[in-house]
KOLKOLZA-395938 format. One record per residue (C-alpha): y, z, x; residue in one letter. Coordinates in pm, 1 decimal, decimal comma. Example, Ala and Ser with C-alpha at 12.3 -4.5 7.8 and 13.67 -1.06 7.14 Angstrom:
BEGIN
        y        z        x residuo
   -450,0    780,0   1230,0       A
   -106,0    714,0   1367,0       S
//
This chain:
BEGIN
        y        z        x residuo
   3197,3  -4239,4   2422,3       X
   3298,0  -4583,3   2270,6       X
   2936,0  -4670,6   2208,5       X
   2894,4  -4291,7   1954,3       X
   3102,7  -4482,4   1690,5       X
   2939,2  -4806,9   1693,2       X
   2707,6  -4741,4   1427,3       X
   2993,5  -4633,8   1128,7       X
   3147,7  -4938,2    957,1       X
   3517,4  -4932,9    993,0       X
   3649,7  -4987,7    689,0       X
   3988,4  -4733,5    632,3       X
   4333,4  -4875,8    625,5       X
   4669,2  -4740,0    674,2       X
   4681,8  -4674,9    321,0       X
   4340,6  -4522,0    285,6       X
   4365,2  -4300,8    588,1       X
   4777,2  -4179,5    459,4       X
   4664,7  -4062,8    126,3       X
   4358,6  -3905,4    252,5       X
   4530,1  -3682,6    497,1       X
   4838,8  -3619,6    183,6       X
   4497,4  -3546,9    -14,6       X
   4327,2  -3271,4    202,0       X
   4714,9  -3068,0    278,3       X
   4864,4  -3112,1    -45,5       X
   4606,7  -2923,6   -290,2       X
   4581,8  -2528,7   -394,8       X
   4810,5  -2426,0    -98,6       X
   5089,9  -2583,8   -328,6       X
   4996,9  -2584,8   -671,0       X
   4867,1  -2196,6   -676,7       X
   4943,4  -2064,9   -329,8       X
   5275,5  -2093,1   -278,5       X
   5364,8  -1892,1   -567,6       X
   5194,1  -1612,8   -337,9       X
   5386,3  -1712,8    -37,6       X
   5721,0  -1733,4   -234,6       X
   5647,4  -1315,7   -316,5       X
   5581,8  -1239,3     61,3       X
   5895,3  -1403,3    170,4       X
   6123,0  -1475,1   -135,5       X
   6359,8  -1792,0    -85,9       X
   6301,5  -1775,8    273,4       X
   6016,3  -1921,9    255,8       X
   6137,7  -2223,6    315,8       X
   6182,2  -2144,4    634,8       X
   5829,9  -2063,5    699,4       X
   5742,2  -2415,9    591,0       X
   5943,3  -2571,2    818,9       X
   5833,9  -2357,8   1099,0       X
   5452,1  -2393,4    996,2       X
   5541,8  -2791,1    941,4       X
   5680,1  -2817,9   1294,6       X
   5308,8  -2662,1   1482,0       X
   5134,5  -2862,0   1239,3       X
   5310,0  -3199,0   1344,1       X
   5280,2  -3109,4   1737,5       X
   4883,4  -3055,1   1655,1       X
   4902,8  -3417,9   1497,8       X
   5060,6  -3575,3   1795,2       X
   4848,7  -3409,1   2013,4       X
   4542,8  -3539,4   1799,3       X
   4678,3  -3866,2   1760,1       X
   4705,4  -3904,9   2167,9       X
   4362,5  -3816,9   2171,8       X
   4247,6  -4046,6   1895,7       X
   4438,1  -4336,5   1999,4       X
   4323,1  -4303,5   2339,0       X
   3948,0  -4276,1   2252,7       X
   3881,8  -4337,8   1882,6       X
   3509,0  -4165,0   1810,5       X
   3334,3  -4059,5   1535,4       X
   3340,9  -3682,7   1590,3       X
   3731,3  -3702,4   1683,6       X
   3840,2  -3337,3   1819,7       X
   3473,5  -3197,7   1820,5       X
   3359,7  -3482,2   2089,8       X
   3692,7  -3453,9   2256,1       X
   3679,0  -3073,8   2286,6       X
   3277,8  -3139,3   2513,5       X
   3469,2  -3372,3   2730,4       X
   3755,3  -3150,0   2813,3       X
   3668,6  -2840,8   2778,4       X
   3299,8  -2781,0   2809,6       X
   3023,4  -2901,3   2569,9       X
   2991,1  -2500,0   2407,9       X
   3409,8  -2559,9   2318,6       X
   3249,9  -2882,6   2078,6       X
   3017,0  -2744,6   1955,7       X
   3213,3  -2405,1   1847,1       X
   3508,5  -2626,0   1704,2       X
   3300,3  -2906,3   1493,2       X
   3067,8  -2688,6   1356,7       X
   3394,3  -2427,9   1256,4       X
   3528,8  -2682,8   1091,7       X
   3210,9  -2803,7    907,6       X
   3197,2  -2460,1    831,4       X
   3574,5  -2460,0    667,5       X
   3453,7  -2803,0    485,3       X
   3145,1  -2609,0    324,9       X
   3349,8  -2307,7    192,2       X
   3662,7  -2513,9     73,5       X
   3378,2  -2752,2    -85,1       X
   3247,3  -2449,1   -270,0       X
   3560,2  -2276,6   -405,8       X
   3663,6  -2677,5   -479,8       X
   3333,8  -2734,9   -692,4       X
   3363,4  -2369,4   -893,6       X
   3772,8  -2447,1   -988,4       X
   3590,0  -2793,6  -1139,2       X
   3356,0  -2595,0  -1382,4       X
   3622,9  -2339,6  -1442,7       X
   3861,6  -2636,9  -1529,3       X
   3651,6  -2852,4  -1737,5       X
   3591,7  -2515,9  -1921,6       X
   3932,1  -2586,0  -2072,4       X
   3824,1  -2838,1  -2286,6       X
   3484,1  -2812,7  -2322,9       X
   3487,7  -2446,1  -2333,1       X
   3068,4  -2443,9  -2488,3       X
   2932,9  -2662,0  -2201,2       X
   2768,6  -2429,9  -1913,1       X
   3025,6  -2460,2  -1629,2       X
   2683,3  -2545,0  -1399,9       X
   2676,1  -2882,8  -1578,6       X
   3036,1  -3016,5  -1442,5       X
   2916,4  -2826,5  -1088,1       X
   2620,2  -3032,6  -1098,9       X
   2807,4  -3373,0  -1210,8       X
   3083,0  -3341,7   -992,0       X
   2832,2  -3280,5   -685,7       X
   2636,1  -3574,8   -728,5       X
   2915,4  -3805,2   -832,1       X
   3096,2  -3712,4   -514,0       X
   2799,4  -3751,8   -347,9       X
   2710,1  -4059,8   -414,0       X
   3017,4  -4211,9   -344,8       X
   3032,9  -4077,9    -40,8       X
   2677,3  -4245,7     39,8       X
   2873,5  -4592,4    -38,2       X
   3040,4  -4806,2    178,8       X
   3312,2  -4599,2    328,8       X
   3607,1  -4828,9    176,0       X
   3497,1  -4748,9   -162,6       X
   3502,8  -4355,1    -11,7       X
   3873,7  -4466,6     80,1       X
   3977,7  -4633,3   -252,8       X
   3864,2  -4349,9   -428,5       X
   4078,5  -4085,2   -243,3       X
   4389,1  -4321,8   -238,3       X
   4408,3  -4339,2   -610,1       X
   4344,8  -3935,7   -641,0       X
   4529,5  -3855,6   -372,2       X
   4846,3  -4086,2   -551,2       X
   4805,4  -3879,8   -897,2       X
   4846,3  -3530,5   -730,4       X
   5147,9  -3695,0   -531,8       X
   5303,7  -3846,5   -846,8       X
   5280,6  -3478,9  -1062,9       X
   5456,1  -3317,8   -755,1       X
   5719,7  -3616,7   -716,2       X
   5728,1  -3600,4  -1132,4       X
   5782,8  -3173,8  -1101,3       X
   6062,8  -3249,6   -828,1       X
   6239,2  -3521,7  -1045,4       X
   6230,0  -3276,8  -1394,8       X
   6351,8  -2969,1  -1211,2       X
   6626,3  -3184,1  -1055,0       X
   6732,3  -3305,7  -1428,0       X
   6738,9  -2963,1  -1536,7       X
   6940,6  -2847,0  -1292,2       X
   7209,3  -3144,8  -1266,1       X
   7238,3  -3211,8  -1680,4       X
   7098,4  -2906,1  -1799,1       X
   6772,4  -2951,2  -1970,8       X
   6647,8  -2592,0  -1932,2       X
   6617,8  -2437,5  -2303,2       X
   6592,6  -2027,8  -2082,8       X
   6837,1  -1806,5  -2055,4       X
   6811,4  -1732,3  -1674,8       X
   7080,9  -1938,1  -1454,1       X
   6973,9  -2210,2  -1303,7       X
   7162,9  -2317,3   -956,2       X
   7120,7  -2258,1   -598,7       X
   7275,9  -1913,3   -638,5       X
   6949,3  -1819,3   -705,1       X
   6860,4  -1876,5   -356,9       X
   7119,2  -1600,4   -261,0       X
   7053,1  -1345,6   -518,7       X
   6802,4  -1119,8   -617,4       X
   6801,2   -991,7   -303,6       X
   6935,2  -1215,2    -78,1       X
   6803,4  -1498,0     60,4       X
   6577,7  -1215,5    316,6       X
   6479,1   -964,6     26,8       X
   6155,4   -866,1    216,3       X
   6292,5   -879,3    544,0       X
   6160,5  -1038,6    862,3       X
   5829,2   -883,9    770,9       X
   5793,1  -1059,2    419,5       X
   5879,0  -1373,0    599,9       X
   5610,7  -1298,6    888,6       X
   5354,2  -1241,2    632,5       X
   5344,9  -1589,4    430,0       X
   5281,9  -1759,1    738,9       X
   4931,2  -1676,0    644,2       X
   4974,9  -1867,5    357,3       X
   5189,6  -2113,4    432,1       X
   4930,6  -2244,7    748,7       X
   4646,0  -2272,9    524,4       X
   4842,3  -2484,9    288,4       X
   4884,2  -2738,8    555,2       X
   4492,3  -2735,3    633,0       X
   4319,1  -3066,6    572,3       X
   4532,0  -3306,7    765,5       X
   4368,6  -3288,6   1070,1       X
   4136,3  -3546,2    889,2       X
   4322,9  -3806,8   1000,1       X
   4149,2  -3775,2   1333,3       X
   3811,7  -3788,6   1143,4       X
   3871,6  -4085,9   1012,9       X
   3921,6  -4276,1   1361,0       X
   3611,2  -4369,4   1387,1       X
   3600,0  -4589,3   1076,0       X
   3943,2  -4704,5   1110,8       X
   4065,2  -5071,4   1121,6       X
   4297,7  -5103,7   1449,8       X
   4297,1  -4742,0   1530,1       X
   4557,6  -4806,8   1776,3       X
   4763,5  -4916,9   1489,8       X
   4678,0  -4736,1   1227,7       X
   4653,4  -4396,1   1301,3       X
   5015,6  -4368,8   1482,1       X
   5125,5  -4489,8   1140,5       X
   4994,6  -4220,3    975,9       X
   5007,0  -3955,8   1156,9       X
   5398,2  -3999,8   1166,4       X
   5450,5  -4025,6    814,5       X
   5228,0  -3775,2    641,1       X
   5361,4  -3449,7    837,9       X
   5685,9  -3554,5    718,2       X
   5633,2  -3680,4    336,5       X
   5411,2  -3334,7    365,7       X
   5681,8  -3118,0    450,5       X
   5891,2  -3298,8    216,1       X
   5696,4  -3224,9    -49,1       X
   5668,7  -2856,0     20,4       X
   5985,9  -2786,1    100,4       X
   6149,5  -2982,8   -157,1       X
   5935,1  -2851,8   -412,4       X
   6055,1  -2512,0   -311,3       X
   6388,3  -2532,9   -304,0       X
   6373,1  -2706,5   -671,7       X
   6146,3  -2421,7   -792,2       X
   6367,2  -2178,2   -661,8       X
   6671,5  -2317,7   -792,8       X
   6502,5  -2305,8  -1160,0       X
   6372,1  -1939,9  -1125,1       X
   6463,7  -1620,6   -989,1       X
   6235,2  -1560,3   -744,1       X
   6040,4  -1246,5   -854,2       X
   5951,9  -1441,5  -1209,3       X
   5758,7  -1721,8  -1027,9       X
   5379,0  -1680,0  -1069,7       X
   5396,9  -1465,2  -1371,6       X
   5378,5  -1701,6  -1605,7       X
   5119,0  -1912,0  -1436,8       X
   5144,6  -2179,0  -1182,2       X
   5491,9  -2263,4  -1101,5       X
   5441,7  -2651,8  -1195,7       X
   5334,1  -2513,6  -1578,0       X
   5661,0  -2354,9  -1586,1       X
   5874,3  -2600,1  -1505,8       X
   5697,9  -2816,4  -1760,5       X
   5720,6  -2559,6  -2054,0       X
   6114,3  -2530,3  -1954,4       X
   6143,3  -2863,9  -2002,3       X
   5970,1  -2814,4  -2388,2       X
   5654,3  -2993,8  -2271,8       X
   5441,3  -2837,7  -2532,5       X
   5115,0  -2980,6  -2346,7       X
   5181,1  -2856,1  -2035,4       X
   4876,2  -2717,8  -1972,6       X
   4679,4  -3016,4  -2028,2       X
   4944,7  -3224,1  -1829,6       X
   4874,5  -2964,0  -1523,9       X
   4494,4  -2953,6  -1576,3       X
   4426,2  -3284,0  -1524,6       X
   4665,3  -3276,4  -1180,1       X
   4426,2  -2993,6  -1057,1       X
   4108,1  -3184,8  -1151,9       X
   4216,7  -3447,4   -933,4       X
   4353,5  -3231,2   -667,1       X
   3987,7  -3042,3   -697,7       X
   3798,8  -3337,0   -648,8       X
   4001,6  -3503,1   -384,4       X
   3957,0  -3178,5   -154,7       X
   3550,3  -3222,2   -192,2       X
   3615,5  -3617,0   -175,6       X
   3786,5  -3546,0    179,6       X
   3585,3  -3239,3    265,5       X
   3250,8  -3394,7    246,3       X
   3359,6  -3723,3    439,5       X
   3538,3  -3493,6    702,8       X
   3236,1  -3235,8    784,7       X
   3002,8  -3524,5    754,1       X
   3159,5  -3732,6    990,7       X
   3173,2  -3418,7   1261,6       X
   2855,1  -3291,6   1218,6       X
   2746,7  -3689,6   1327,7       X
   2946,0  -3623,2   1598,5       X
   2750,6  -3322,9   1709,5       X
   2415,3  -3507,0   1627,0       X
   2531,3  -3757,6   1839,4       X
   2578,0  -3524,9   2142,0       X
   2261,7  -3330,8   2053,8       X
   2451,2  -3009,6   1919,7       X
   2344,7  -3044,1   1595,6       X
   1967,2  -3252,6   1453,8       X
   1958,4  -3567,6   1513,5       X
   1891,2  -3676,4   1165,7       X
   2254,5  -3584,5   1111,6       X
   2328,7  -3954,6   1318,8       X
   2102,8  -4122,9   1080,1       X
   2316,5  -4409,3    966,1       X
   2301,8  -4621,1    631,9       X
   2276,6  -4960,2    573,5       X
   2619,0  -4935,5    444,7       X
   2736,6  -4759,0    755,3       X
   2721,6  -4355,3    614,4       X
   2555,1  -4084,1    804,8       X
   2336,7  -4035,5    477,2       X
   2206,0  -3742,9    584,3       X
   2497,3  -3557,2    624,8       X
   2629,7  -3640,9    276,9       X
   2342,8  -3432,7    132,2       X
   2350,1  -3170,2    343,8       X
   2671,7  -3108,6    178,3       X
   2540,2  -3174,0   -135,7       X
   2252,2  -2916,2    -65,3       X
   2478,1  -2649,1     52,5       X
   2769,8  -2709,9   -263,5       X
   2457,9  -2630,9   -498,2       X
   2316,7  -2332,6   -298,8       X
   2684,4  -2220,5   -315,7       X
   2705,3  -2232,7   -650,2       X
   2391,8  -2037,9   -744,2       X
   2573,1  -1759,0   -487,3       X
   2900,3  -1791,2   -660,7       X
   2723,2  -1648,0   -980,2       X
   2533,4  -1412,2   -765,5       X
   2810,3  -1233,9   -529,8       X
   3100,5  -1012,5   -649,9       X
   3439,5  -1169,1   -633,4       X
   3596,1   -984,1   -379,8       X
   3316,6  -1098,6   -157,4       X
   3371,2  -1431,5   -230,4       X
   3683,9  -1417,9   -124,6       X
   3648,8  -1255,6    205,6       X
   3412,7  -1544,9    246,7       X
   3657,9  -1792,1    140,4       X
   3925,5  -1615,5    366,6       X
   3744,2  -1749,7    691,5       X
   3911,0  -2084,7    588,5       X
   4202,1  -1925,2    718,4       X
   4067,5  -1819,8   1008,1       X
   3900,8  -2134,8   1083,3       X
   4193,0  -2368,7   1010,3       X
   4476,6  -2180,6   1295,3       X
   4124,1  -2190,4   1535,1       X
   4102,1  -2547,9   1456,1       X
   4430,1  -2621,9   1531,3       X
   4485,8  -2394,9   1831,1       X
   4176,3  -2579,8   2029,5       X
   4323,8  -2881,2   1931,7       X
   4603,5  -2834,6   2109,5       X
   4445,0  -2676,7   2435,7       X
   4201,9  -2978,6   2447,9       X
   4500,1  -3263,3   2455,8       X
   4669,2  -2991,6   2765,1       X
   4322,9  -3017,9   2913,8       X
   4319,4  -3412,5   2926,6       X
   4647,5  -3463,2   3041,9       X
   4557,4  -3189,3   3324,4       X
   4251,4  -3433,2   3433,0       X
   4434,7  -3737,4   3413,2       X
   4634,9  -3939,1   3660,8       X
   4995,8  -3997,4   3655,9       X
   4899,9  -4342,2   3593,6       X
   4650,9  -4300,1   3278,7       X
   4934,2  -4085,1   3149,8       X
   5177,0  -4364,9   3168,1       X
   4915,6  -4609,9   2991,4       X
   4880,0  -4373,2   2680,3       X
   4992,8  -4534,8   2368,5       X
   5099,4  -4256,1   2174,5       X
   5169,0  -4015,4   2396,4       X
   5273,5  -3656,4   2253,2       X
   5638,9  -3572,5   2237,4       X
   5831,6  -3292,4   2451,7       X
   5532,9  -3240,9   2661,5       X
   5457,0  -3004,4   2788,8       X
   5673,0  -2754,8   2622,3       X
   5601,9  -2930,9   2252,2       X
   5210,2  -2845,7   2278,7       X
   5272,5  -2512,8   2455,2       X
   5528,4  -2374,4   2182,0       X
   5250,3  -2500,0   1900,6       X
   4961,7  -2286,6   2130,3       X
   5190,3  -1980,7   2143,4       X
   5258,2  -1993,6   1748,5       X
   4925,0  -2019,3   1635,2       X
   4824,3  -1700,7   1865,2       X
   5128,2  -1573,5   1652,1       X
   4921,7  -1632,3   1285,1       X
   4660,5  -1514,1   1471,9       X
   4863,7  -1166,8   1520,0       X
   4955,3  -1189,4   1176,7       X
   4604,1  -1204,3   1052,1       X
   4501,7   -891,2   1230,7       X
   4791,5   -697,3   1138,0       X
   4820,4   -727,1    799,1       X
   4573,9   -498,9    619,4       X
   4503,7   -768,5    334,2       X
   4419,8  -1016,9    610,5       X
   4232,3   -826,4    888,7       X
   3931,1   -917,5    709,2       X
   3978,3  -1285,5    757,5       X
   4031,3  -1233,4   1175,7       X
   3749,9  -1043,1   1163,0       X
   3482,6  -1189,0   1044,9       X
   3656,1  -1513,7   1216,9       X
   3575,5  -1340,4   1535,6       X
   3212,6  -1282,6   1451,6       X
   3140,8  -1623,3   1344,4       X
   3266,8  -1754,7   1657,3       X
   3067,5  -1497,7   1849,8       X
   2756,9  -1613,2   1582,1       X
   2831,9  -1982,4   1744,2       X
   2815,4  -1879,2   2086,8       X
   2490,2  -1667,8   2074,5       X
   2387,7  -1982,4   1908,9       X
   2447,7  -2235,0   2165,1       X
   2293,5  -2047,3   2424,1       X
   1998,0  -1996,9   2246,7       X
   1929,0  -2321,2   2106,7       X
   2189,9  -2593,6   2308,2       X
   2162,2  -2486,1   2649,3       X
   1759,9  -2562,3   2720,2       X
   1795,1  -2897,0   2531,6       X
   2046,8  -2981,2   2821,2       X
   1858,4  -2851,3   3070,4       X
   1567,5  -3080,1   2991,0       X
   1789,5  -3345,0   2903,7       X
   1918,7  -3329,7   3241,8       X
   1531,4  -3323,6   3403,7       X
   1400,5  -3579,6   3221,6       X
   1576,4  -3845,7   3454,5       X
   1450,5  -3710,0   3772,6       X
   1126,5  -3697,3   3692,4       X
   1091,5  -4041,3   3667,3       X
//
C-alpha cells in the first residue's frame, strides 16, 4: 500500500497539518452552532463538549495508529478495504467525499451571502464563482502552497476566538461590560440551574456538539503528503483535540459567564455580542471578516480532504481512474475540479430548492460525520485483531486504554446515533443517512464487484 502514495509530493509540516485540522473543527459549529447547542442544554453544555471531545480524541488515536503505521493517500478509506472488506472503503471514502461536497456547498453560499454585506449590489453568484475558482486553483498548486494558505486562515479564525476569550475575560475581571445583566459565574447556576432542560436537553446537543468537532479527521488525509509522518502526525494529532476542546469549552464558559443563558443567540452570533458589550461599534465588520475566513478555510480543507480520498478510491479501482491522475506538481488534478464542478452545480440548486430541503440535505453531514467516525474506530479494532502480539508491540503510536478506550468511543457514537433517530427534528438526518448508505451498497455491487472479478481473472489467463 506504500507504493498508492508515491505519486503525491509530500510537502505538509507539523505546522501546516495542526492548523489544517484546527481549520476544518473550529468553523460554524462554534461561531453559529453552539448558540443552538447552548439552548438544548443550557450551561451544561459544557459537559457535552467534553464528553463529545473525549470520542473525538479516541477516534484520533485510533487514526493516528493507523496512519503512523501505514501512511497512504486515502488514509481511513484504504485502511477500512484492508480490514474490513473492500465494500467497508468504498462506503466510508465516498461518505465522506460526500460530507466534503455538501459542507463545500453550504461553505460557498455563506461566501456570497457574506460578501453581500458590503457589496450588497453585486449578484451573490459572482463571489460563488470567484471563491470557487480561487480555491480551486490553489488547490491545483503545489500542495505546500495548499498548506500555507490554510495555516494563515486557519491562525485568523484562531486569533478572533483567542481575542473573544481574552475580552470576555476583561469584562468579567475589571468590568468592562456597559449592560445591565450580571456578569459572573453565578450565571452558570441560575436561570435554571446549571440542568434547566434536564438530562434530555443535555442528550439532545450532542447532535450538535459532534458535528462541531467534524473536520479533524483530516489529519489522517493529509498523511500521505506529510514530511516524516511518523513524526509529524503524532504531533498533531495530540495537540489539536486538546487546543480544540480548549477552545470550545473555554469559549463557553466565558460566554456563559457574560450572558444569561436564554439571551444568547438572540441578538446574533454570540462572538457579535460580546464585541458590542465591549462598545465595539464595528462589530459586525470585525465578525464578518472572521467568518469569511472561517468560510473559506472549510472549502480550502474540504476540497483537499475529498480530493485526496476519492484518489484513494481511484487508486483501488472504487472510484475512475482519472481521479489518480496526478500533476506535475504532485495534485490529483482531476479531483480538484470535480469539486469545483459539483460546488457550481450546487449553487445553481441552492437557488433552485426550498430551504428546508436544503437543509435536510445539509443534515446528512451529521449523519455522515458520527458514521465516519464510528468505522474509524471499528477498522483500528479490526487491525489489532489481525495482528500479532509482536506487530502490536512494534506500533509507534499505539492507541491508549485499549481496548476499552476504542470500545467506549464505538458504544458512544451508536449513542448520537440513538439520538438522531429519536429526536423528531433529527430523524430526518438518520434517515436519509441510512438510505445513502444503502444507495452505496446497491452501488458497489452493481458497478465494483465485476471489476474485481475480472481483475482477479485477468492473471490466470495468462
Amino acid at each position: 500500500m506504500q507504493s498508492q502514495a508515491q505519486g503525491l509530493t509530500r510537502g505538509l509540516t507539523a505546522r501546516h497539518i495542526r492548523f489544517m485540522a484546527l481549520g476544518s473543527a473550529i468553523g460554524t459549529g462554534l461561531f453559529y452552532g453552539s448558540a443552538a447547542a447552548i439552548q438544548m442544554a443550557g450551561p451544561a453544555v459544557l459537559l457535552a463538549y467534553l464528553i463529545g471531545g473525549a470520542a473525538v480524541f479516541m477516534v484520533m488515536r485510533a487514526l493516528g495508529e493507523m496512519a503512523v503505521h501505514n501512511p497512504v493517500a486515502g488514509s481511513f478509506g484504504q485502511y477500512a478495504s484492508t480490514y474490513l472488506g473492500p465494500m467497508a472503503g468504498f462506503i466510508l471514502g465516498w461518505t465522506y467525499a460526500f460530507e466534503m461536497i455538501i459542507v463545500c456547498l453550504a461553505d460557498v453560499t455563506a461566501f456570497g451571502i457574506y460578501m453581500g454585506f458590503w457589496f450588497p449590489d453585486v449578484p451573490r453568484w459572482i463571489w460563488v464563482l470567484g471563491i470557487v475558482f480561487l480555491i480551486g486553483g490553489l488547490n491545483l498548486c503545489n500542495v505546500k502552497v495548499f498548506g500555507e494558505m490554510e495555516f494563515w486562515l486557519s491562525l485568523l479564525k484562531v486569533g478572533a476566538i483567542v481575542a473573544m476569550i481574552l475580552a470576555g475575560l476583561g469584562i468579567m475581571v475589571f468590568g468592562l461590560s456597559s449592560a445591565e445583566t450580571a456578569v459572573g459565574i453565578s450565571n452558570l447556576t441560575e436561570h435554571g440551574g446549571f440542568l434547566p432542560n434536564g438530562v434530555g436537553g443535555l442528550i439532545a446537543s450532542f447532535a450538535v456538539v459532534m458535528f462541531a468537532f467534524g473536520g479533524i479527521e483530516i489529519i489522517g488525509i493529509t498523511a500521505g503528503e506529510a514530511k516524516d509522518p511518523q513524526r509529524v502526525i503524532p504531533k498533531a494529532i495530540n495537540a489539536v483535540p486538546l487546543r480544540i476542546l480548549l477552545f470550545y469549552v473555554l469559549t463557553l464558559f466565558v460566554l456563559m459567564c457574560l450572558y444569561p443563558w436564554p439571551q444568547i443567540g438572540n441578538q446574533g452570533s454570540p462572538f457579535v455580542q460580546i464585541f458590542s458589550n465591549l462598545g465595539i461599534g464595528s462589530a459586525a465588520t470585525v465578525l464578518n471578516i472572521v467568518v469569511i475566513s472561517a468560510a473559506v478555510s472549510a472549502i480550502n480543507s474540504d476540497i483537499f480532504g475529498a480530493g485526496r480520498m476519492m484518489y484513494g478510491l481511484a487508486q483501488q479501482g472504487q472510484a475512475p481512474r482519472g481521479f489518480a491522475k496526478i500533476s506535475r506538481h504532485g495534485v490529483p488534478w482531476m479531483t480538484v475540479l470535480v469539486m469545483g464542478a459539483a460546488l457550481l452545480g450546487g449553487v445553481v440548486l441552492n437557488y433552485l430548492i426550498p430551504e428546508n430541503v436544503f437543509l435536510l440535505i445539509a443534515s446528512i453531514a451529521t449523519f455522515a460525520t458520527v458514521w465516519v467516525w464510528l468505522m474509524i474506530l471499528v477498522t483500528q479494532v479490526a487491525m489489532r485483531r489481525q495482528m500479532s502480539r509482536e506487530e502490536v508491540a512494534q506500533l509507534k503510536f499505539p492507541v491508549p486504554f485499549w481496548p476499552y478506550g476504542p470500545l467506549a468511543a464505538i458504544a458512544f457514537m451508536l449513542f448520537v446515533f440513538g439520538v438522531l433517530g429519536y429526536f423528531p427534528d433529527t430523524q430526518a438526518a438518520l434517515l436519509v443517512g441510512v438510505v445513502w448508505v444503502l444507495f452505496l451498497v446497491v452501488a458497489y455491487r452493481l458497478w465494483c464487484k465485476p471489476r474485481v472479478v475480472v481483475a482477479a481473472e485477468v492473471p490466470t489467463s495468462n
